[in-house]
N, C-alpha and C positions, 0 to 999 in steps of 0.2 A: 360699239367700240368704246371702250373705256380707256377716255383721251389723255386722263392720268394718269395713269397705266404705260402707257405710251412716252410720253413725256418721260418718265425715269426710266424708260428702255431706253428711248435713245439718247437720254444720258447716260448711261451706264456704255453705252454701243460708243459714244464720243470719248470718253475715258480711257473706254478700251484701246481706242485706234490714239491717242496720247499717249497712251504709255507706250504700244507699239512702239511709236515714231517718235520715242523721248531721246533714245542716244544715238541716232543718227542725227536730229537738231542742234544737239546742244556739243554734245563730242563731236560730229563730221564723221564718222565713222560707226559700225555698225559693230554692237555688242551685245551679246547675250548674256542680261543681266538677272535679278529679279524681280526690275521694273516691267522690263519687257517681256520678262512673260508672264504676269499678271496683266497685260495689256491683250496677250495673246490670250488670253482664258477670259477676260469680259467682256471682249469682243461678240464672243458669241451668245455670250449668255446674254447681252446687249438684244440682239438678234430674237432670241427665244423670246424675253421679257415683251416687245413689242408683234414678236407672232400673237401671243397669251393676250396682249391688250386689243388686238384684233376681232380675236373673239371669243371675248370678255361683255356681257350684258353692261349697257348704259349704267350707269351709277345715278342717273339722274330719276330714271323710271325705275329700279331696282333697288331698293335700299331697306334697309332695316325698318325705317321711319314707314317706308310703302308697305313691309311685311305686317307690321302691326295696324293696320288703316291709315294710310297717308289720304288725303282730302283730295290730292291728282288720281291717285289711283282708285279709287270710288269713283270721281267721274269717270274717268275712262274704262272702268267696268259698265257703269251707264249706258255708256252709248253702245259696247260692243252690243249689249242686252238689249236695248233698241233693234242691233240694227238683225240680231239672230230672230227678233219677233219680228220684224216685219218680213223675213221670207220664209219665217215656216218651217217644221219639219214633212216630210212627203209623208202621206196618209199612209202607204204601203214600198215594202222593199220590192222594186220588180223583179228578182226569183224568186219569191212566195208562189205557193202554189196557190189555187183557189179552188172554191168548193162550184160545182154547178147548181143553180138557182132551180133544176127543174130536177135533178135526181139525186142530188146532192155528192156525187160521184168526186174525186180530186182531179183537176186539172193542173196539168204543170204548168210553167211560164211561159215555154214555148209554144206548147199547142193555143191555136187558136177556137177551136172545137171539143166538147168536149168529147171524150173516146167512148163511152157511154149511149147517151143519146143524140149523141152527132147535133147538138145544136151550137149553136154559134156562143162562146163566153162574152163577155161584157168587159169593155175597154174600163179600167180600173181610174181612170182618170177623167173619163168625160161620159161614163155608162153604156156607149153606142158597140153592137156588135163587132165584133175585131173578125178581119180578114184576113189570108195568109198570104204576104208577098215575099218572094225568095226565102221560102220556109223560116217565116220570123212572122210572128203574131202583131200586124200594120193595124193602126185604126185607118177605119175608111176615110174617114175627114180628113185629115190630115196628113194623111199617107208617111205616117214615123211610126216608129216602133212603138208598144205600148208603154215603156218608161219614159220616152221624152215627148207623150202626147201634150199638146197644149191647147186642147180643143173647149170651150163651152161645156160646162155642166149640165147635164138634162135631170130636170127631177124623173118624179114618179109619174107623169104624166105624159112625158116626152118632149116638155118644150124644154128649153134654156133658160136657164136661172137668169140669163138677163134680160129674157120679153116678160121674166115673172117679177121681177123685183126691179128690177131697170138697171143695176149695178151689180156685177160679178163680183164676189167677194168670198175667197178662197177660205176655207172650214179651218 
C-alpha cells in the first residue's frame, strides 16, 4: 500500500465532501452551485485515488533508487537466494515418464510396473520398488504416492545414505 498515495486520496475525498456541504453550512440552505459540484466530482475521484494507493507497490521497497541497485534490495535478494538454496529444486517432475532399468522400455507416471517386463519401476525419490495402491504408483515405505515420497536414499548397494555417511544430505 502506498500510504502517500493515500493520504492525497483522502484529501482530495475530504475536499470533495467540503465543497458538497459548502452551501448548506454557510447559506442554511441548499444550492446548486459550481462549488458544489466540483465537490460532487472529487468525491469520488477522492474514492478511486485511494482504491489505486491500495494497491499500489510500497514506495519504500519499490523505487527508482531499488531499480538501479538500492543496498536493501540486494539484501533482500540475498536472503530470498538463501533461502530458494536451501530447499532445492526436485530432481524430477513426477509426470515424467521413465525409462525401465532392465529393457529400457517407457513407463508412464502412473504405472507402477513396467508394461514390458512386468518388473516393478524404482521409487524416483528413494530408489525402492513402487507398489500399486488404488491404482496410483505408492512407495512401499512410506505408503504415499511417488511425488510426495519422503523416504531415505538407498545407494547402489541397498543401504541408506544415512548407515553410509551418518547424515542425509539431499543432491
Amino acid at each position: 500500500m502506498n500510504r502517500s498515495m493515500a493520504y492525497i486520496g483522502i484529501g482530495i475525498l475530504a475536499a470533495g465532501f467540503a465543497l458538497a456541504a459548502y452551501p448548506l453550512a454557510t447559506l442554511d440552505h441548499e444550492v446548486l452551485d459550481l462549488e458544489q459540484e466540483a465537490g460532487f466530482f472529487l468525491a469520488p475521484l477522492g474514492v478511486v485515488v485511494v482504491f489505486l494507493a491500495a494497491i499500489a507497490p510500497d514506495p519504500r521497497a519499490t523505487t527508482v533508487r531499488g531499480t538501479f541497485g538500492s543496498e536493501d534490495s540486494a539484501v533482500a535478494e540475498r536472503v530470498i537466494a538463501q533461502r530458494g538454496a536451501a530447499v532445492g529444486p526436485r530432481p524430477f517432475t513426477p509426470s515424467d515418464p521413465v525409462r525401465c532399468r532392465y529393457c529400457s522400455s517407457i513407463i508412464t507416471s502412473d504405472l507402477a510396473r513396467c508394461p514390458r517386463c512386468a518388473r516393478a519401476r524404482e521409487c524416483r525419490s528413494c530408489r525402492r520398488p513402487l507398489g500399486l495402491v488404488l491404482e496410483r504408483a505408492t512407495c512401499p515405505r512410506c505408503a504415499r504416492p511417488e511425488a510426495v515420497c519422503n523416504c531415505n536414499w538407498l545407494d547402489e548397494g541397498g543401504a541408506t545414505l544415512e548407515a553410509t555417511y551418518g547424515v542425509y544430505e539431499p543432491v
